[in-house]
C-alpha positions as a Python dict, from the first residue, in 0.01 Angstrom:
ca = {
    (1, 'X'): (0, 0, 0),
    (2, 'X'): (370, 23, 122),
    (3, 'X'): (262, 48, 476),
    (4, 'X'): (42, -240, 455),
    (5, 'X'): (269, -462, 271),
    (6, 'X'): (530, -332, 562),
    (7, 'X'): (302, -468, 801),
    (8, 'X'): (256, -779, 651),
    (9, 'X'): (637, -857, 624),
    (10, 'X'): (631, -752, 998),
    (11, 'X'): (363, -965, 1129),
    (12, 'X'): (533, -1292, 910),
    (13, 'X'): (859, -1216, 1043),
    (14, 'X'): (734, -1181, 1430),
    (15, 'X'): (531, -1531, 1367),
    (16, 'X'): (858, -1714, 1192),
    (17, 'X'): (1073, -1526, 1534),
    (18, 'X'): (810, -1721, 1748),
    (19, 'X'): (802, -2056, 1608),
    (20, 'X'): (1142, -2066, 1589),
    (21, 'X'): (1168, -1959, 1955),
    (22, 'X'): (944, -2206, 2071),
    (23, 'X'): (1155, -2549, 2009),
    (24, 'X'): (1446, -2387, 2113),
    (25, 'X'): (1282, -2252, 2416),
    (26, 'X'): (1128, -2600, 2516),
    (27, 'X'): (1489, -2800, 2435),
    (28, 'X'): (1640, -2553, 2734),
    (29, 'X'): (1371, -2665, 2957),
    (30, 'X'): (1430, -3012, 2926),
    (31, 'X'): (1737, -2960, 3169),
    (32, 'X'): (1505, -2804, 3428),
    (33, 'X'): (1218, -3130, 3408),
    (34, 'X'): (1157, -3287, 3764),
    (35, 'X'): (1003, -3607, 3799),
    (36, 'X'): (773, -3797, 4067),
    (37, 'X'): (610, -4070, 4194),
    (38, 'X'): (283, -4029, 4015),
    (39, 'X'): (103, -4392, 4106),
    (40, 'X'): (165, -4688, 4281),
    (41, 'X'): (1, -4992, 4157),
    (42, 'X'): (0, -5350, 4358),
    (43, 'X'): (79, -5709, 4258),
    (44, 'X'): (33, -6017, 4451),
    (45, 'X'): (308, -6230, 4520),
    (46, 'X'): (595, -6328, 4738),
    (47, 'X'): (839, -6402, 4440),
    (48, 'X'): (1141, -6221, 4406),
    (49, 'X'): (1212, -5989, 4117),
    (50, 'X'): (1467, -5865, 3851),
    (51, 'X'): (1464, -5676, 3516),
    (52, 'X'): (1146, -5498, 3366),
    (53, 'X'): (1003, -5494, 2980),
    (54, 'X'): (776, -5235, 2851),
    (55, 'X'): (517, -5279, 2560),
    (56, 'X'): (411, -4952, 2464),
    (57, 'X'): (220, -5032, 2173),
    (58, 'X'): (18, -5268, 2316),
    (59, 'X'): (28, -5073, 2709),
    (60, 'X'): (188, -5370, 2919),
    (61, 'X'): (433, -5393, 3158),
    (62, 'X'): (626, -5725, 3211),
    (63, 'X'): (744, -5803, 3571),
    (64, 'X'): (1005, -6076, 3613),
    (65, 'X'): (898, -6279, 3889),
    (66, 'X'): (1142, -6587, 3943),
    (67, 'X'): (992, -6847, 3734),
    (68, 'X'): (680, -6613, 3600),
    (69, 'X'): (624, -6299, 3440),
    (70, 'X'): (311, -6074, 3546),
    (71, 'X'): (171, -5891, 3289),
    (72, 'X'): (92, -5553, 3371),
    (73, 'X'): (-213, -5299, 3198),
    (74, 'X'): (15, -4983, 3223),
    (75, 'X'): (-342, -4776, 3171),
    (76, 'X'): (-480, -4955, 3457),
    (77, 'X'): (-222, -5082, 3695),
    (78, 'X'): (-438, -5460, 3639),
    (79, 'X'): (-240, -5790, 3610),
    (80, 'X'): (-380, -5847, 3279),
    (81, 'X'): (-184, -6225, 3205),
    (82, 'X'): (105, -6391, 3243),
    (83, 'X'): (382, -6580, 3135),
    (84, 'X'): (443, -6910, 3296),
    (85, 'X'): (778, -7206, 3285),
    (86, 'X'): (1064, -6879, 3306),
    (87, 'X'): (1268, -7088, 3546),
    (88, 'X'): (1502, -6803, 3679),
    (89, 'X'): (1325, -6475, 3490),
    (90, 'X'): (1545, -6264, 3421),
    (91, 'X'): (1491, -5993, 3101),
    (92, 'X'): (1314, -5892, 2843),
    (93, 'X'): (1366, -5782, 2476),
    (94, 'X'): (1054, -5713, 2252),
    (95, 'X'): (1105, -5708, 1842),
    (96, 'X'): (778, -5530, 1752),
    (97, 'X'): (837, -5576, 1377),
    (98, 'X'): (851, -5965, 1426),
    (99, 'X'): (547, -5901, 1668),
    (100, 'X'): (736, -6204, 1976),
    (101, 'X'): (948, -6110, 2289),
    (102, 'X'): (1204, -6317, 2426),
    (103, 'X'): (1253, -6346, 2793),
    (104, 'X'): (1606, -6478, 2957),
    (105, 'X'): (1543, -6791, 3190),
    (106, 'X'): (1846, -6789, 3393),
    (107, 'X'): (1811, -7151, 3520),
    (108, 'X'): (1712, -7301, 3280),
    (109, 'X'): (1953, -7155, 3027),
    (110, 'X'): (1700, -7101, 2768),
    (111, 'X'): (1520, -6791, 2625),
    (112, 'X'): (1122, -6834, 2551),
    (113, 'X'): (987, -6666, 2271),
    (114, 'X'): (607, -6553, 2327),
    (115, 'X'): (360, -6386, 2077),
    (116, 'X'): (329, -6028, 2191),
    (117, 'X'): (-36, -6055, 2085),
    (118, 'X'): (-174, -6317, 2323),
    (119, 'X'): (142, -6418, 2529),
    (120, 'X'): (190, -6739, 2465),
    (121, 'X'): (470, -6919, 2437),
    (122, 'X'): (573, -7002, 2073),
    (123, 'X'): (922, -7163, 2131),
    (124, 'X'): (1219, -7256, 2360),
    (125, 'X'): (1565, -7157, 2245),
    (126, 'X'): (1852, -7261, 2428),
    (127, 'X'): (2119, -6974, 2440),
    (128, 'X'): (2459, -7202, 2449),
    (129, 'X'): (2559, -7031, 2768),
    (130, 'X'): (2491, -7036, 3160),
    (131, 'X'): (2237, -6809, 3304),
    (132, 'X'): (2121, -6584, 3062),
    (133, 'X'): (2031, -6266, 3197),
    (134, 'X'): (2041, -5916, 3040),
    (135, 'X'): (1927, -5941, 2683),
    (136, 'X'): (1872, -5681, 2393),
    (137, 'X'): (1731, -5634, 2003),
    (138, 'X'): (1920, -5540, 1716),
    (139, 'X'): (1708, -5424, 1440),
    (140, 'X'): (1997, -5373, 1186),
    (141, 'X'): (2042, -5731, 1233),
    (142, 'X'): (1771, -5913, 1352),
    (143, 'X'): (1918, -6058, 1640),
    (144, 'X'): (1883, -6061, 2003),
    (145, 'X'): (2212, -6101, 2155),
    (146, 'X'): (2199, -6236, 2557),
    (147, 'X'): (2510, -6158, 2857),
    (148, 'X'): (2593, -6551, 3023),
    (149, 'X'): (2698, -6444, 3365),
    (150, 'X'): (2847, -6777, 3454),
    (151, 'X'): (3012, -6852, 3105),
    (152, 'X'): (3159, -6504, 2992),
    (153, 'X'): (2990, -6528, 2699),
    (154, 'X'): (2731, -6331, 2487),
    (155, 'X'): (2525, -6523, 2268),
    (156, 'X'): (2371, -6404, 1953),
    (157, 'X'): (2013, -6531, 1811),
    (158, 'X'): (1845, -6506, 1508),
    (159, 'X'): (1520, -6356, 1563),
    (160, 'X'): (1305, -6574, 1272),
    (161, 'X'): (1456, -6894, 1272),
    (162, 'X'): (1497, -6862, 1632),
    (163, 'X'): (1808, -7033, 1636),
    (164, 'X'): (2167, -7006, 1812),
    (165, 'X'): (2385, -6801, 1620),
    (166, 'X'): (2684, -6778, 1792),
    (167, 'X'): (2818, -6775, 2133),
    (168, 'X'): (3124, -6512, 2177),
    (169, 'X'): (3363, -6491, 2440),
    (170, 'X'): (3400, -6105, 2654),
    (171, 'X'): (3688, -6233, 2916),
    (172, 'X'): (3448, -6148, 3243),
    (173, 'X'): (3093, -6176, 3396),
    (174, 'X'): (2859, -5996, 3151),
    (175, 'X'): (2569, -5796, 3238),
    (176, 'X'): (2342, -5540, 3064),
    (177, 'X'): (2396, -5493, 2720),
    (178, 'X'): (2262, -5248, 2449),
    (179, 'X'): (2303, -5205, 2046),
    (180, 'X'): (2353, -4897, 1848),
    (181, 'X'): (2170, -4821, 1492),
    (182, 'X'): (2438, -5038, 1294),
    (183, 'X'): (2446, -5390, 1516),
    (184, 'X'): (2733, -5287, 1755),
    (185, 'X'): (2682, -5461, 2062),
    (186, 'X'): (2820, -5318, 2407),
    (187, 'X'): (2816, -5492, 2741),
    (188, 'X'): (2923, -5463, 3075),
    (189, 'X'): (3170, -5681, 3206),
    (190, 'X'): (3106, -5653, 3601),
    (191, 'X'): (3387, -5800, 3741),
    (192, 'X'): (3636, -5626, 3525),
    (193, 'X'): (3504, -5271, 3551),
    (194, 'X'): (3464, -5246, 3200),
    (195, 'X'): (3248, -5265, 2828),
    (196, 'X'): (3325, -5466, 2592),
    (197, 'X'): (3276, -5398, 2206),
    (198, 'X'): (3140, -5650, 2005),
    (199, 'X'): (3064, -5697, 1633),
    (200, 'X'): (2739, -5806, 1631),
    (201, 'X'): (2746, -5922, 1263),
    (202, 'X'): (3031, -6120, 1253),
    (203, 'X'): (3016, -6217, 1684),
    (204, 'X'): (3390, -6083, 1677),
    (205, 'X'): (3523, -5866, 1966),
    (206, 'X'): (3629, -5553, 1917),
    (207, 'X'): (3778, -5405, 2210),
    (208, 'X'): (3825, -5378, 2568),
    (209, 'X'): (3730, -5056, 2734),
    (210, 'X'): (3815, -4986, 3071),
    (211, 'X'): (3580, -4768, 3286),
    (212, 'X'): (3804, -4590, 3502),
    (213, 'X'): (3625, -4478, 3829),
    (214, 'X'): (3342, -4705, 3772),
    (215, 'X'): (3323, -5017, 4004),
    (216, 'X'): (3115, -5288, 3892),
    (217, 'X'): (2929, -5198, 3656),
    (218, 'X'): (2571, -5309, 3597),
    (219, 'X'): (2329, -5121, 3428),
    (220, 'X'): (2393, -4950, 3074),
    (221, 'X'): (2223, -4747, 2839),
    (222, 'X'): (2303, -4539, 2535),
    (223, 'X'): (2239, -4219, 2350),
    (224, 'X'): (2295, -4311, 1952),
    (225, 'X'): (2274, -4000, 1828),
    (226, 'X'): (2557, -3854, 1999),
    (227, 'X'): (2784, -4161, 2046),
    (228, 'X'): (2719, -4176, 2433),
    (229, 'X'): (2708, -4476, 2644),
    (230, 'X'): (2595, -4445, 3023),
    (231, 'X'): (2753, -4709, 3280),
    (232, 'X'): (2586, -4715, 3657),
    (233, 'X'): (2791, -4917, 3927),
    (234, 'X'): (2824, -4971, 4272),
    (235, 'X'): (3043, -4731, 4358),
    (236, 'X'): (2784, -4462, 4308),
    (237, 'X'): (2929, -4349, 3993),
    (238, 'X'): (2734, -4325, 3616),
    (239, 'X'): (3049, -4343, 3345),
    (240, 'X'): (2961, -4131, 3051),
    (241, 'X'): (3165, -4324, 2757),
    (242, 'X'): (3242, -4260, 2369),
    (243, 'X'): (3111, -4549, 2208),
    (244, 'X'): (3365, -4492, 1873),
    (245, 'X'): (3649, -4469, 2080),
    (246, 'X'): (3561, -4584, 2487),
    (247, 'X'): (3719, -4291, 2630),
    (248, 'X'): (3532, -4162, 2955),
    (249, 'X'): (3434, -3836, 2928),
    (250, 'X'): (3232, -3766, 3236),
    (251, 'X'): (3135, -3899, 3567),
    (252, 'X'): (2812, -3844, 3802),
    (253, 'X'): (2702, -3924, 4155),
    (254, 'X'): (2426, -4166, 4157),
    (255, 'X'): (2280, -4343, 4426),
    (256, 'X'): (2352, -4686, 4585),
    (257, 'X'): (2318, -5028, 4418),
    (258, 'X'): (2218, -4969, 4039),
    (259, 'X'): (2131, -5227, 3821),
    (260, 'X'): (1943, -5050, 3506),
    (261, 'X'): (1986, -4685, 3323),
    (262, 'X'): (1766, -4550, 3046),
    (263, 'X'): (1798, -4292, 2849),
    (264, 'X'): (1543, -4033, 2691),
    (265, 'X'): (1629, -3901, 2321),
    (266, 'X'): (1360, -3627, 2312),
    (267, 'X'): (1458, -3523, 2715),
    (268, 'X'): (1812, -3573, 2691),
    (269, 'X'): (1703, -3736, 2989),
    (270, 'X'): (1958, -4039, 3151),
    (271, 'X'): (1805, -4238, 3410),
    (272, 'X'): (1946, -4496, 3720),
    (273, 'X'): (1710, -4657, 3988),
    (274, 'X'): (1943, -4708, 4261),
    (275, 'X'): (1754, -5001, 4509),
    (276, 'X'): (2004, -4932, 4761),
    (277, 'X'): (1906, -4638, 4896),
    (278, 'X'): (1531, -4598, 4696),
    (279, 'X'): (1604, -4367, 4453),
    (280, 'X'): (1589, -4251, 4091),
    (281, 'X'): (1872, -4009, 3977),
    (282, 'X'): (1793, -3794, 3677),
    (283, 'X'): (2137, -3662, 3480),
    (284, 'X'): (2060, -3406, 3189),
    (285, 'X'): (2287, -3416, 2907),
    (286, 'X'): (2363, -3054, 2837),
    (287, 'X'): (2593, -3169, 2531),
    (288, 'X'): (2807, -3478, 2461),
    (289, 'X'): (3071, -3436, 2694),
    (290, 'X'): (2868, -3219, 2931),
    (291, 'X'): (2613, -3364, 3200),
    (292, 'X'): (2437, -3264, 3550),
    (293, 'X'): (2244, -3364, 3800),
    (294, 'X'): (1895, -3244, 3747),
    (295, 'X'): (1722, -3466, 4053),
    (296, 'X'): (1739, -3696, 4333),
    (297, 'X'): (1385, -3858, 4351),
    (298, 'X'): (1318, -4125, 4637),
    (299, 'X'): (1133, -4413, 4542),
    (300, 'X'): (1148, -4719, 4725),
    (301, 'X'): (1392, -4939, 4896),
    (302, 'X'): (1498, -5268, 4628),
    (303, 'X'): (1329, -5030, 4360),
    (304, 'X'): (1672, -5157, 4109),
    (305, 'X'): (1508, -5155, 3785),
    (306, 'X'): (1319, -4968, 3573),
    (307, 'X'): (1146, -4941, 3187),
    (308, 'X'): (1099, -4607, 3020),
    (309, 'X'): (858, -4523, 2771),
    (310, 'X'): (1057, -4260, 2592),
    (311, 'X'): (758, -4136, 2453),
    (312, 'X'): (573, -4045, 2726),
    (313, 'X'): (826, -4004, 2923),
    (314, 'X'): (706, -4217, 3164),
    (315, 'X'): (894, -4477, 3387),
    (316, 'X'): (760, -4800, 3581),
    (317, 'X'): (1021, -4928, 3835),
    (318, 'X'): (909, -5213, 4086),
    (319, 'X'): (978, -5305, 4447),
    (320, 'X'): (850, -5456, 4774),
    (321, 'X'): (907, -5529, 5147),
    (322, 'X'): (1165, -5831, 5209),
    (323, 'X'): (1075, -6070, 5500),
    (324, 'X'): (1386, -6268, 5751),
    (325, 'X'): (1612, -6474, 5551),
    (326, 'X'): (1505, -6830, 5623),
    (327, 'X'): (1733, -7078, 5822),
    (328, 'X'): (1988, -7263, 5578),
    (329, 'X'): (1924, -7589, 5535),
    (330, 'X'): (2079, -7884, 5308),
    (331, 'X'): (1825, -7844, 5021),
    (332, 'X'): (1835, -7461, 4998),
    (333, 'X'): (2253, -7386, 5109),
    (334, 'X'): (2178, -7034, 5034),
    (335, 'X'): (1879, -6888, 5097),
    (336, 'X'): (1690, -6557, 5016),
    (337, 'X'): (1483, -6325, 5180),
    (338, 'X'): (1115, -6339, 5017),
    (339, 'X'): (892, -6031, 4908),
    (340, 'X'): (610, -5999, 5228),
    (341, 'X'): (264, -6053, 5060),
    (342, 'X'): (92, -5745, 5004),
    (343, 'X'): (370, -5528, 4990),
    (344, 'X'): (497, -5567, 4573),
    (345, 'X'): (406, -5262, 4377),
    (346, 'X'): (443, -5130, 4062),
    (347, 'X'): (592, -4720, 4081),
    (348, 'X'): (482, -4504, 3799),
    (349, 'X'): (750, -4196, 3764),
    (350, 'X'): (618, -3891, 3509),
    (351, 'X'): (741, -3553, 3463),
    (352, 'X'): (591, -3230, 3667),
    (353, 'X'): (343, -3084, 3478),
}
């Protein structure tokens, strides 16, 4: 009886040793996970493009496409709708537990508001600011807040009565912005190579931060667990940042011309698509204040922006082949180099298996 009770409390302890192993085990792989191009799926169009929004409840991908969005079946690469009067498309934000979006029209300084059901356009809020363009949810509070790049301003917006909340003043050109779990508000301020903190309760800023040996600074992303924010910017640099305190505690190499990061909670995973030179650099975070390099995957030329579906740990990023700038004439002063027809496609990164 001794022996077989021994054996019992033998075989329970070696079971409990290997459960417990497992997670632990799988965690310490996470900084050895490679990525790759997995699909490719085409759009028509000549349009230009910017920032990316992901549905994963409902599978759709939403491509900015100058004064359109295209309305992608993630399952089967399909345009499945689209959105239509976005004069100047620029972002996305998606409040699932309101069940709208809100995309940033830069020209027309507006944000529309669209059912995330059937896609149509429910309302028209004007933001108080020029050119809306990177825009984010806070679920603490309810509000999307939205960086004006030619005011210096962020606005804030309540999500149900879909009015202008305030308007608050960062001292520089915003750009991407993200929230934490208690309605802090962070954004890049591009031409002062830094974030700014904001209150996004009261619309009061908090501080300054600067990013020292980050130029420009574009793309951000954030890891609320551990307190970490994740700056990408031109100089080829990601600034790893304490969001209680903005001190930088780590730099990486990334590649050339960033405009979006991501990051992965269950991977420990931090993402840039880097159009300059086609690729996607993937940084582990090994602890707070420690980070590497895990891989260097090419992707396409202009491939700038991305959406991750952090539980799949998929990510869509979007690019195609530019034509000749057209001659300058009096009605267009500056003009812009359009997509060549054909040639738009949808990237779909996933982990090795």
């Amino acid at each position: 009886m001794k022996s077989r009770n021994s054996l019992r409390a033998l075989l329970v302890g070696s079971l409990l040793a290997i459960q417990a192993a497992g997670p632990a085990h799988a965690v310490k792989n996470h900084a050895d996970v490679h990525f790759d191009v997995a699909q490719r799926f085409s759009l028509s169009g000549t349009d230009r493009w910017d920032y990316l929004g992901l549905d994963v409840t409902r599978h759709r991908l939403f491509v900015s496409r100058a004064s359109h969005v295209q309305v992608v079946d993630t399952h089967t690469g399909a345009q499945i709708g689209e959105i239509a009067n976005t004069d100047g498309v620029h972002g996305f934000a998606l409040a699932q537990d309101r069940g709208v979006g809100f995309i940033t029209n830069g020209h027309a300084n507006t944000v529309s508001v669209f059912n995330l059901d059937s896609l149509s356009t429910v309302d028209t809020v004007k933001v108080g600011g020029q050119d809306p363009d990177a825009i984010a949810y806070s679920t603490a509070l309810k509000r999307i807040f939205t960086s004006n790049g030619d005011s210096s301003t962020v606005s804030a917006i309540d999500v149900d009565s879909r009015k202008l909340v305030a308007t608050t003043d960062v001292g520089g050109k915003p750009e991407s912005l993200v929230t934490d779990d208690d309605g802090i508000v962070f954004v890049n301020i591009e031409d002062k190579d830094a974030i700014v903190e904001i209150d996004g309760k009261t619309n009061t800023v908090l501080a300054h931060w600067s990013l020292a040996g980050c130029k420009d600074p574009s793309g951000l992303a954030i890891d609320t667990h551990a307190h970490r924010l994740f700056s990408v910017c031109s100089n080829q640099r990601m600034a790893v940042v304490d969001s209680r305190s903005g001190h930088v505690v780590s730099t990486l190499p990334i590649g050339r011309h960033p405009d979006a990061a991501a990051f992965d909670p269950k991977l420990n995973a931090v993402f840039s698509s880097n159009g300059g030179d086609g690729t996607l650099t993937v940084v582990h975070e090994d602890g707070a204040d420690h980070y590497h390099v895990v891989q260097t995957l090419p992707t396409q030329a202009g491939a700038r922006t991305l959406a991750l579906d952090s539980n799949a740990h998929e990510l869509y990023l979007v690019t195609g082949k530019l034509g000749p700038v057209p001659a300058t004439t009096r009605q267009n002063a500056h003009p812009r180099a359009q997509v060549i027809s054909g040639t738009f496609n949808v990237m779909v990164v996933r982990p090795r298996p």
